[in-house]
N, C-alpha and C positions, 0 to 999 in steps of 0.2 A: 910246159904245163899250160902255158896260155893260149896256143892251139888248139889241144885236149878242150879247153873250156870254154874256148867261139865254138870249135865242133858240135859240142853240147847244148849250146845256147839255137844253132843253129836245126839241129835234129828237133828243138821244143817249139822252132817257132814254125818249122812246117808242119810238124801234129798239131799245132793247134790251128794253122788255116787252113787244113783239112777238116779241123772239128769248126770252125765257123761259116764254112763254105758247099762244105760235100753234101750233098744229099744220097750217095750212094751208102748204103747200111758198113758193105764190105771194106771201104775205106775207113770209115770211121771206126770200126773196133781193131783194124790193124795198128792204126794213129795208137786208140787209148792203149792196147798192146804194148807199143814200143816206150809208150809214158810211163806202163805201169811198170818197164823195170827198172826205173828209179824209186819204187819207192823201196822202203826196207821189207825183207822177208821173203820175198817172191822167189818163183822158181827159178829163174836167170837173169838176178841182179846184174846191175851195172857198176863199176867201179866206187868204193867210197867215196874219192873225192867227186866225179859226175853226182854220186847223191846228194852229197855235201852244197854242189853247188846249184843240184835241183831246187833241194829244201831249200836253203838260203835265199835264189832269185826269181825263181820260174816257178815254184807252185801254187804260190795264190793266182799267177796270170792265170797256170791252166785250170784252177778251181772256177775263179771266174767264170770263164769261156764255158763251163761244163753245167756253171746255173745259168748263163745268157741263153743257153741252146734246150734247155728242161724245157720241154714238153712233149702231151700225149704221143704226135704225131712222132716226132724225131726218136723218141723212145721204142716206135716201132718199125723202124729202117728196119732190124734185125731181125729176124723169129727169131722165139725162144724170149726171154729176159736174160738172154748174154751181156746186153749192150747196157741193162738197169744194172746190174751185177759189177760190171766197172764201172761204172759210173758210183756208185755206193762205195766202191773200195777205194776211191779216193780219199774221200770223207772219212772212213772207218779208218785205213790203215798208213795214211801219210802223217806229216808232225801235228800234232793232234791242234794245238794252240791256235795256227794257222786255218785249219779246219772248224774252228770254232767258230772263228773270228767272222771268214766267210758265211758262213750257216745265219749267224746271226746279222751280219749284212745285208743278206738275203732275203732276209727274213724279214727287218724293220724295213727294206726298201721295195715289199712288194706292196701293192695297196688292192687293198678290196678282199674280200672271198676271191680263189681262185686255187686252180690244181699246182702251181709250182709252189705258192704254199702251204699248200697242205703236204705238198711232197717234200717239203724242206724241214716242216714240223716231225712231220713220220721219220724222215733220217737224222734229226735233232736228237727225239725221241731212242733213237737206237743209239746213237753216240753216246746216250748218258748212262745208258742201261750196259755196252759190253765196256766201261770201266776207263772210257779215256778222257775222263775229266782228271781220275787219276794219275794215269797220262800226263795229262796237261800242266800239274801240280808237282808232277815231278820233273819235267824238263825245267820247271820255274825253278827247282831248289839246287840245282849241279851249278858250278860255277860260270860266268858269262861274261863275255867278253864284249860284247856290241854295241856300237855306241848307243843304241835306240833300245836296249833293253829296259829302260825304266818306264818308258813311256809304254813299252809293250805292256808292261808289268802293267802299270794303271788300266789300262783299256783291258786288260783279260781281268783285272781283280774286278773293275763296275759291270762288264758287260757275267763274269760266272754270280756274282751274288745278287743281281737283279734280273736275275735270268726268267723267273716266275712272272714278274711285273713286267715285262716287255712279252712276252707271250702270252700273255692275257689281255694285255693290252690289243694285239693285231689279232689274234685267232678270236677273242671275247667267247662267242655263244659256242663255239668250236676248237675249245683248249682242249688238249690231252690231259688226262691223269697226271701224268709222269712230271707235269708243270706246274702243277698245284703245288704250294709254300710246303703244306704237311706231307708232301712226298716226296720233295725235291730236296729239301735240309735232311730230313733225317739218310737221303742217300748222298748228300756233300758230306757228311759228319763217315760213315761209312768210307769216300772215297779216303777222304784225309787220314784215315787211321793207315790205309794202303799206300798212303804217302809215306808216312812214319812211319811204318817196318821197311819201307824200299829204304828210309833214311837211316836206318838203323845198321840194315845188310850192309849198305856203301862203307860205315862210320866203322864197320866190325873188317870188311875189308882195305883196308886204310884210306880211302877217299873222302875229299872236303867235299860237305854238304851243309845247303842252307836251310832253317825250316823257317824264312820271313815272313816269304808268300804266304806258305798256310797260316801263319799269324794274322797275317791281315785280312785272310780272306776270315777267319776266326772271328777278328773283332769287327769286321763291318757287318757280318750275317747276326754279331749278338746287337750290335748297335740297332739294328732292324727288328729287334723285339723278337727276333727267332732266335734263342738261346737252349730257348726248350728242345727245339725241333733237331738241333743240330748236338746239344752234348748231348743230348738221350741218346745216341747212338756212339758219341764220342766217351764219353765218359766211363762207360763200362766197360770199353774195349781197355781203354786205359790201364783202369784197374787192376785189370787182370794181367795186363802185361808187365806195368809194374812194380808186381808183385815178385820180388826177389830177382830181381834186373837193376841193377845199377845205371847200366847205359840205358836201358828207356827212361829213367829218371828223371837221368841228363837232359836227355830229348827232349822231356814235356815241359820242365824246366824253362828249357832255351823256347820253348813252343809259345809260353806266356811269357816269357819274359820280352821277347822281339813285338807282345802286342805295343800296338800304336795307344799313348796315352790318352789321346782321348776315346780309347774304346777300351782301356783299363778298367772302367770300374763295371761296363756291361758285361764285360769276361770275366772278372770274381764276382760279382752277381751272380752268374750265370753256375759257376763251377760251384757255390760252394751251397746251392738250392740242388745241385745234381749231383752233388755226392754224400754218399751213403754214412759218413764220421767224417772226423778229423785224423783217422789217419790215413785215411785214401787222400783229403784234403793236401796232407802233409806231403804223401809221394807226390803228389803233383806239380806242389807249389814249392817245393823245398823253403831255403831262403830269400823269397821273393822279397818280403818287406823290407829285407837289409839291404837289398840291392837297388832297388824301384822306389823312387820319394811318392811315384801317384800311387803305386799301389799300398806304399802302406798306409798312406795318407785315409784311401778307400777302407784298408780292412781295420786300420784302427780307431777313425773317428765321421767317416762317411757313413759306414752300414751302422753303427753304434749309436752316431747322437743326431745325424741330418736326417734319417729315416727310422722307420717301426712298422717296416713291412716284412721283414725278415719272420719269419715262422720258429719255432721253439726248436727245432732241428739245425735250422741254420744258424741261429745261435750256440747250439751247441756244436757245431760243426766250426767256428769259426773263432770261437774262443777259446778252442779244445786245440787249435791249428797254432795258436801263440801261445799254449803251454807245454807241450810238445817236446820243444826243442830248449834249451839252457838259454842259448845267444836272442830267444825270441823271449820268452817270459817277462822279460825288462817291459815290452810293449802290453803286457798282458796285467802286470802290476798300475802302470800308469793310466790304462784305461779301467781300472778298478776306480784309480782315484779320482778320474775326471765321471766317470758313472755316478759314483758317492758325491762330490761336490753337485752336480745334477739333480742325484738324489735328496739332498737336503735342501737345494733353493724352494725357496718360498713361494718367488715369483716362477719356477717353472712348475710347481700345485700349482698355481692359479690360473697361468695362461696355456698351457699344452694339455692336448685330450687326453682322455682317459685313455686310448689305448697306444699312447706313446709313455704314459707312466706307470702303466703293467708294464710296455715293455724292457724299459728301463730297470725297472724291479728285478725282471725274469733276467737281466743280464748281470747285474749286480751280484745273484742267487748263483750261477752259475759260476763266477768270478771265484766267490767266494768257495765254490764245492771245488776250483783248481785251485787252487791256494792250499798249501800244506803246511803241516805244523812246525814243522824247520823254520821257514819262510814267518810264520805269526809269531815265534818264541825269539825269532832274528830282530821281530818288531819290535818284541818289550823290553829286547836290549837295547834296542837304536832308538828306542822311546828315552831312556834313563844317560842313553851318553847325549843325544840331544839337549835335554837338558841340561846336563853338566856344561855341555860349552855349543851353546847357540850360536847360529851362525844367519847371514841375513837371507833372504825368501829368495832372492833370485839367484844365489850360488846354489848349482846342483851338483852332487857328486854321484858316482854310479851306485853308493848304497842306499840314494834314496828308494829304490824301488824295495828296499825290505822295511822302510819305514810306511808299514801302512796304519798300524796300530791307533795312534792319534786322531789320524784323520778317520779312520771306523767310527770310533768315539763323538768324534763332533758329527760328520755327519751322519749318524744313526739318531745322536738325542736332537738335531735343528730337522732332519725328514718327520722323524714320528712325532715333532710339536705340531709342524704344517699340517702333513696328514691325520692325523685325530682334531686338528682344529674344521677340519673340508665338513661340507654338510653330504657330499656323496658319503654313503656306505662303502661304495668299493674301493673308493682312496683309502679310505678308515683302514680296512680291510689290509688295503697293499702296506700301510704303514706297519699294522700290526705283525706282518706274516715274516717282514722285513725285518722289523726288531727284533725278533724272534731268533730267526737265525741266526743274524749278527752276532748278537750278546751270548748264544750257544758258541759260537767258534771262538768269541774274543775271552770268555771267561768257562771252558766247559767243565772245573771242578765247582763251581758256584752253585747256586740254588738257581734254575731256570728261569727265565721269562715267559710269562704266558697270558696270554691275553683271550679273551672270549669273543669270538668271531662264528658266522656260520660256517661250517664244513660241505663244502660244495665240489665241482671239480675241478676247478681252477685254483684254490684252495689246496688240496691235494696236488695236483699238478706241481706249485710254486714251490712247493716242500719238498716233495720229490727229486726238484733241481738242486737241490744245495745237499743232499747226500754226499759228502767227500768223495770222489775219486783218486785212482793212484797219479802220482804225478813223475814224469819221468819221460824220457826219449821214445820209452818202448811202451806205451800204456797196456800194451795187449797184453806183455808179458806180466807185468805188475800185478794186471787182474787176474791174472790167471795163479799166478801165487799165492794173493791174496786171498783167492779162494779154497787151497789146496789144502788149509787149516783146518775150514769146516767140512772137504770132504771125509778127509781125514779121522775127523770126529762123529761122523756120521754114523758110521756103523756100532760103534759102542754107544751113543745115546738110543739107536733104534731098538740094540740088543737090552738095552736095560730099563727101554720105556714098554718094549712090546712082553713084557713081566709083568701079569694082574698083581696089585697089591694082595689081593685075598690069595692067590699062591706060596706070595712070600712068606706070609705070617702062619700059612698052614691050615689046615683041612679043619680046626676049629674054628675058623671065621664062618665056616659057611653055616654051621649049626647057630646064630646068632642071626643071620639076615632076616632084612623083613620081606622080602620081594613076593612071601608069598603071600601077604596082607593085602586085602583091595580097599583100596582106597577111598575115602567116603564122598559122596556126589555133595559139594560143598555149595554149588549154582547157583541155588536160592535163598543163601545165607544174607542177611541183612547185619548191618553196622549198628550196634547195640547203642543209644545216643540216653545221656542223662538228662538233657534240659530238650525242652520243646523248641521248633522253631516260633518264632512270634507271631501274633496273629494279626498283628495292626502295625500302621506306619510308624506311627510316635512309639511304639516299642521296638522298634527295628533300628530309630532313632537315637531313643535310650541306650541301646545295648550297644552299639558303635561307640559312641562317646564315655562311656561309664565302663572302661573294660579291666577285670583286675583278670589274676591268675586262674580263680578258679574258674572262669565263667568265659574259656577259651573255645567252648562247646557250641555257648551262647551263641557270642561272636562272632565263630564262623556262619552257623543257620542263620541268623538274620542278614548276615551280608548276602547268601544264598536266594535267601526269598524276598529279597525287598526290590528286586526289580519286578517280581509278581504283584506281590501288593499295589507298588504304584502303579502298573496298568491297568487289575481291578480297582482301585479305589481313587477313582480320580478327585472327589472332591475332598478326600481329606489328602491327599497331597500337596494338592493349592496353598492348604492352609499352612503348611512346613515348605514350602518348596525352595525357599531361596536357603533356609536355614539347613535346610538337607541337602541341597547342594554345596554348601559351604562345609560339611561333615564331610561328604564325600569325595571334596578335591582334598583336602588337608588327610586322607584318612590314610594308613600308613599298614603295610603289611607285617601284624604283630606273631601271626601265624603260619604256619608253611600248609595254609591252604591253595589248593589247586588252583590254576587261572586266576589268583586272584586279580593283577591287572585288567583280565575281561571281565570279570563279574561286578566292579568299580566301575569298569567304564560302560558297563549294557545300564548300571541302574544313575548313573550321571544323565544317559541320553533316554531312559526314560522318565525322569523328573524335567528334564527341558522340554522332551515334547508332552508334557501335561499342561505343565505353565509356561508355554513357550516367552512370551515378554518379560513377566518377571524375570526367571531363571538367566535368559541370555543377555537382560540387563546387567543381573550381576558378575554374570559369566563376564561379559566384556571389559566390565567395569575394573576386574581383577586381573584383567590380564595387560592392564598396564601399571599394577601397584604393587609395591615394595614388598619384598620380605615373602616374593615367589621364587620357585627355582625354575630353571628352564624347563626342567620335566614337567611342572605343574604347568604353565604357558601353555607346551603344545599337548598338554591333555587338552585345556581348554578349546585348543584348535581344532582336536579331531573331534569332542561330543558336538562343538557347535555345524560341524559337517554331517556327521551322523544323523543330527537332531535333526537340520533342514532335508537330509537325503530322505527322512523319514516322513518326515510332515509335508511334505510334495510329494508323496505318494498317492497315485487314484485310487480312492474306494479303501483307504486304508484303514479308516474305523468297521470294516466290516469284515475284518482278517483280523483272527489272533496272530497277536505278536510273533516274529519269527524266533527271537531269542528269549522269552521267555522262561521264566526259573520253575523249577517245580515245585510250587506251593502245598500246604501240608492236606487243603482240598482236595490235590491230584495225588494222592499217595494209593488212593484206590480207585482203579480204574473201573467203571460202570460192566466192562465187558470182562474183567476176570476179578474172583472170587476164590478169598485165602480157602481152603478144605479144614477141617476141625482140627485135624495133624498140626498146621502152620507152616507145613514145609513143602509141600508137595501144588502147585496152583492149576486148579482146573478152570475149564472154558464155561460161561454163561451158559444155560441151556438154553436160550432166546440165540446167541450164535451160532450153536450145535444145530437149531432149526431152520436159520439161514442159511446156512450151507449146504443142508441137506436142500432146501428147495433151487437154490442157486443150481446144484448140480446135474437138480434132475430133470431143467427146466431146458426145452428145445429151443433155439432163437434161429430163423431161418437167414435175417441179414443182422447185423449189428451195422451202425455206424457211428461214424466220428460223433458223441457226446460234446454239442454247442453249446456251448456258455457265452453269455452275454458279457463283452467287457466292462470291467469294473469303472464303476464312475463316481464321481465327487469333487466338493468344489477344493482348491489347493489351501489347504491351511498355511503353509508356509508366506502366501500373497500377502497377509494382513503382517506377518512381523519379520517379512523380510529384512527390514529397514532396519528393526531391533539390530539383528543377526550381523549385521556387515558394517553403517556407518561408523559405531564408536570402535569397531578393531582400525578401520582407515582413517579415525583424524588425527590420533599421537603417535604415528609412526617414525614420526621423525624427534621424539622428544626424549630424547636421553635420562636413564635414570640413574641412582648411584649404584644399582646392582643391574641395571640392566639397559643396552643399547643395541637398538636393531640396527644401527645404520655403523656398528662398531664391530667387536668382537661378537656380538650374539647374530651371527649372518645364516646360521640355523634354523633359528628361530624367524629371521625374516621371509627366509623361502618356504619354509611350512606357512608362514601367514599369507605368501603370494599364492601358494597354492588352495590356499581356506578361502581367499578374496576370490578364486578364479573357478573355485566350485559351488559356492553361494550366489556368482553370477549367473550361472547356466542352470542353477536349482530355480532362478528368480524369472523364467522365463515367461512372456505372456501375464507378466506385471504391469502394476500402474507406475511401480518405483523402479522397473527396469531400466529405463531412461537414468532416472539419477546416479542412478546405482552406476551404469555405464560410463557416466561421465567422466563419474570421480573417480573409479578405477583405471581410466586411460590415462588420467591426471597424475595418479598413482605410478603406472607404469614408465611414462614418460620423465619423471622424479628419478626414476633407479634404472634406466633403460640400461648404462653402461657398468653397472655393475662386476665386480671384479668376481664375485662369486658364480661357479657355473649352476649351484641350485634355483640362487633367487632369479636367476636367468630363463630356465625353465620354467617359474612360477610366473614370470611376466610375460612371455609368450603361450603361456595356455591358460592365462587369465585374458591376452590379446581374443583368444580362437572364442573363449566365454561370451563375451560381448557382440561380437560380429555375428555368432551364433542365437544369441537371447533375446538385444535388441532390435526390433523390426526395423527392416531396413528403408523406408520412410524415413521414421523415425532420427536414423545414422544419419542420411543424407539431410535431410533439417537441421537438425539439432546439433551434427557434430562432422561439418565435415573439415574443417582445420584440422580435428585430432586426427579425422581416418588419414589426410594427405601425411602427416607428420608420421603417425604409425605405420603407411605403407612405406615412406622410404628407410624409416630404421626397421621395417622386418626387410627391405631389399639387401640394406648392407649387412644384417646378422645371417642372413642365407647363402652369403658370398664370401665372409671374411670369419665368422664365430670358429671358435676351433673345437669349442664341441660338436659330436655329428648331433646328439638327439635336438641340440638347440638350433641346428641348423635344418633339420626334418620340424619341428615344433613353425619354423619360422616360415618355411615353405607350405605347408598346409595352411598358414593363417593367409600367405598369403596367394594360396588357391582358395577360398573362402572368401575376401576382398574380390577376387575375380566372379566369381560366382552371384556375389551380393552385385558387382555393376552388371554385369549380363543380364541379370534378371531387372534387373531397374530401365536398362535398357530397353527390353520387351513390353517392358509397359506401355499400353496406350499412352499416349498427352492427355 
């Protein structure tokens, strides 16, 4: 045999110094000739072992040699493209891996623009396209015996998954398609499935196969942020194969499970965003978590509680994949508990965003809708023998996972105290949606829970998740049963609904209807009232404070018309103004009239803006004294915003009021006139004759109708100071019912937000300076604040001032505070875990850049 094998070594080494020396055409394709019947396939192969010991020694030499000799010239010894045609079939059709390796040698070791690369790219190009990456991938999984196989392995796993990046790198402005990231993953994802059916074929024909490689070639390409690009194609093939396949199972099984740990968690990332449910999930993944400490480490408390990027799918896709199976639910219960324990910290309201405490929510909700009533009835016995004989916190036994009952209980009542205490709505909101369900699953023959929240679609959405589903091995089948009840019942409800009642009872119903009655035009019918509305303040006055039963009439028309009056009658409002404010905060909705909250609060703000000093003297003065509720406080907050939004109006004494009440004056409009009928309302005839001439009038251009902007001096200038100092000097003065720097942190963020909208209303003042002063004094006091509202109220009371204050002014008068303000909005823009506080903090301080640029530009 060792003859045979010098003979052979000897016939390669004079084809090849023939291919590096001849210039004769006709030598040269004799040479590649006699090469190419070693490779496999060919018309008159050479013996297996000569191939055997081609492949093994001698064909990167002659691959080499055959790029050392690429070019124009040498390419055309022959006519015809004989001589390109083997030369290509080296490349294509010898051990693909080898051929790779070469190509891409080649390829990093040419330098510049030049035809052997571009010809090296173009044959790259075609190796990827007729499937012998494939190839490649599966000479990698048969078994191996060499000693340098591992090292092979490495250098084909960097050089196939980085293959995008180094051909981009040398070709740059001259890359093919074929090398582009989004065309090259989704055909590695492609090649690999033609991996796994060759691995399937082998495994069905009794042969050992490995699927390593593709594992790692798997997880380094998700490690690379192309997960997308590569299960988009992998994933569906998947699917579908197995579906009702046992052995592909197996395969895809062993496929993740050989991923390298640290490219676990970008592979269930990956899978469980690309697949369609939890039970394609489940063919995939079988019992991965029991087997693998990272991956379940990833799928039980990595994607759960270290992130909230997962999407509402993938949640359900991955929570539905550990209820699934009996031997996995254990992991599905205790991440219930640790969600819950999550769910009620106090400290995780106050320091994690909001969109990591929806998402928490939305997984808690889902938990809960796999969870079955076996499983909760299992609780409220293992609640009762619990208690019979306690035992201590760190022995666990494997029943703890049906003891969830307790822990529901605590943390549902310690979540919904935190969230209903948060000044966000939306927390409010998650707490409410949260209790809801809980207390429905934990008690559902009870009287419900219900709480008054807006109905939005997130809202909707969160409800939606916690619908029960079937729980069981087989979910498909489950549902499908479960629903075979109400097909079932389907056609007898149809048949006995689609029955007019008037048929039932018989042919005398019909001689009774009325339908053939028309209807009376009711459209101009007016609301028949017994008392008047009032005609004057102090009787509007009267009839608020003096209210008995019968005079409910009363009551309502003057709270109607008394923001009319006080805007016509402005100097008899002066005269009640503090008194009538002080009726009006106190005054209490005794009837189920419409809007009452807006019609209290339009005629609050307009008695403040009559007598702006008075009124907001005492406005202020009450909004740090006893024996108010908080609802009263931030009424106070929003008339005195309204009031200044209103009185730093231009030109605003020369515009009727926007909100305006209909006074008993405007009950008849000058332009329509009742008819002697009383029911029927015809047009003015003075309108009747504007119309007619309006219409019969030619206009050859029209243009744009210019009006001069409204102008006037700021009423607001003179009592700014009212409006803002006494809310900013007792904010830190505790009362016995009331503490802004305590549990009332509500109430503080509304007043950061009242301080930070009276500063920017106060703009182009005399007192804008002080005002600025003291509100940066302010915000520097509460800067670190644990609450995320009053946070927001101090960064957009920040942007107030850098905005209102001329920036002269700033730089005079306050540049300690600007340097001290810039670097606490630098750290809240880098570190705040709210996003809008950290957007709030970035605008302020693009705003500080702005204010120095332009101070810059200034002349000296």
């Amino acid at each position: 045999m060792e003859p045979a094998r010098s003979a052979v070594g000897l016939s390669i080494r004079e084809a090849v110094h023939v291919l590096q020396s001849s210039e004769d055409g006709g030598r040269v394709l004799s040479a590649l000739e006699s090469l190419q019947r070693y490779l496999r396939g060919t018309a008159e192969p050479a013996l297996p072992g000569e191939q055997e010991e081609f492949a093994a020694k001698h064909f990167a030499v002659v691959l080499r040699c055959l790029v050392g000799r690429l070019s124009p010239r040498w390419l055309q010894l022959s006519p015809g493209d004989r001589l390109e045609q083997l030369w290509d079939s080296f490349f294509l059709e010898g051990p693909a891996d080898q051929a790779f390796l070469v190509l891409m040698e080649a390829i990093e070791g040419t330098a510049g623009p030049s035809f052997r690369l571009m010809k090296m790219a173009q044959l790259l190009a075609r190796f990827l396209s007729e499937g012998r990456v494939a190839a490649l991938m599966e000479e990698q999984c048969r078994p191996q015996m060499k000693p340098g196989f591992p090292l092979l392995q490495e250098t084909l796993l960097s050089k196939v998954v980085s293959l995008p990046d180094h051909l981009g790198n040398h070709l740059q402005q001259d890359n093919l398609a074929q090398f582009f990231p989004q065309n090259y993953f989704p055909l590695l994802g492609e090649e690999a499935v033609q991996v796994l059916q060759s691995v399937v074929d082998s495994l069905r024909g009794g042969l050992h196969c490995s699927v390593s490689f593709v594992s790692r070639v798997l997880g380094k390409v998700c490690i690379q942020g192309r997960h997308k690009e590569i299960l988009g194609r992998l994933v569906p093939q998947l699917t579908a194969r197995t579906q009702g396949s046992c052995l592909w199972q197996r395969v895809c099984w062993r496929l993740v499970e050989q991923v390298p740990d640290r490219a676990m968690e970008a592979v269930l990332t990956g899978l469980v965003e690309a697949t369609p449910g939890p039970e394609v999930l489940s063919r995939l993944l079988g019992n991965l978590v029991l087997k693998n400490k990272k991956a379940q480490f990833v799928m039980t408390r990595k994607l759960l509680f270290m992130q909230y990027r997962c999407t509402t799918p993938m949640l359900q896709s991955l929570l539905g994949y550990l209820a699934m199976d009996s031997q996995r639910r254990p992991f599905l219960i205790q991440a219930l508990k640790e969600l819950l324990e999550t769910w009620g910290s106090s400290s995780a309201v106050r320091h994690t965003p909001l969109a990591q405490q929806r998402y928490v929510s939305m997984a808690v909700l889902i938990c809960l809708a796999h969870l079955g009533e076996p499983e909760l009835r299992d609780s409220r016995e293992g609640e009762q023998v619990v208690r019979a004989h306690p035992r201590p916190r760190h022995v666990r036994t494997p029943q703890d996972a049906c003891l969830v009952l307790p822990e529901l209980l605590a943390s549902m009542m310690a979540g919904v105290k935190c969230r209903l205490d948060s000044s966000l709505p939306a927390v409010r909101r998650l707490g409410m949606i949260v209790a809801e369900v809980i207390s429905t699953r934990i008690h559902p023959e009870g009287p419900p829970l219900r709480f008054q929240y807006e109905d939005d679609e997130l809202s909707r959405e969160m409800l939606a998740l916690a619908t029960p589903r079937p729980v069981g091995d087989s979910p498909l089948e489950a549902r499908s049963s479960s629903l075979d009840p109400v097909v079932a019942e389907t056609p007898a409800e149809t048949m006995e609904g689609s029955v007019p009642p008037a048929q039932l009872q018989g042919s005398d119903s019909e001689l009774d209807s009325d339908d053939d009655f028309i209807p009376y035009d009711m459209s101009g019918d007016k609301e028949l009232k017994s008392s008047k509305a009032p005609q004057y303040v102090r009787d509007c006055m009267e009839a608020l404070t003096t209210f008995e039963d019968k005079d409910m009439e009363r009551w309502e028309a003057a709270l109607k018309a008394l923001e009319g009056l006080v805007r016509r009658n402005p100097e008899a409002t002066r005269e009640v103004s503090v008194e009538l404010a002080r009726v009006l905060l106190h005054l209490e909705e005794r009837t189920c009239v419409a809007g009452f909250e807006e019609l209290r609060q339009r005629a609050l703000v307009a008695v403040t803006v009559t007598d702006p000093a008075q009124v907001a003297e005492h406005l202020t003065s009450q909004f740090y004294a006893l024996n108010y509720s908080l609802r009263q406080r931030m009424d106070i907050l929003d008339v005195l915003t309204l009031a200044a939004q209103e009185l730093s109006r231009p030109g605003r004494l020369g515009r009727s009021p926007q909100h305006s009440s209909v006074g008993p004056s405007t009950q008849c409009s000058p332009t329509l006139t009742a008819s002697q009928s009383g029911s029927v309302m015809v047009p003015d005839w003075r309108v009747v004759v504007e119309n007619r001439i309006r219409s019969k009038t030619r206009h050859f251009s029209k243009g744009s109708p210019w009006q001069e902007p409204a102008g006037g001096p700021n009423e607001f200038a003179s009592v700014a100071g009212c409006f803002f100092f006494p809310l900013i000097h007792h904010f830190d003065r505790p009362l016995v019912t009331f503490d802004l720097l305590g549990d009332d942190q509500l109430v503080l963020g509304r007043l950061t937000h009242t301080l930070g909208a009276l500063m920017y209303l106060a703009v182009n003042t005399t007192v804008a300076v002080r005002m600025g002063k003291a509100l940066l004094e302010f915000v520097w006091a509460l800067r670190f604040h644990v609450d995320t509202y009053v946070r927001r109220g101090l960064l957009s009371a920040v942007s107030s001032v850098l905005l209102s204050v001329p920036a002269e002014r700033l730089l005079e008068d306050l540049p300690d505070e600007l340097l001290e303000t810039r670097s606490w909005l630098a750290d809240v823009a880098e570190k705040d875990v709210d996003e809008n506080c950290r957007e709030l903090a970035v605008r302020a301080l693009l705003l500080l850049e702005r204010l120095r640029d332009r101070l810059l530009s200034l002349p000296s």
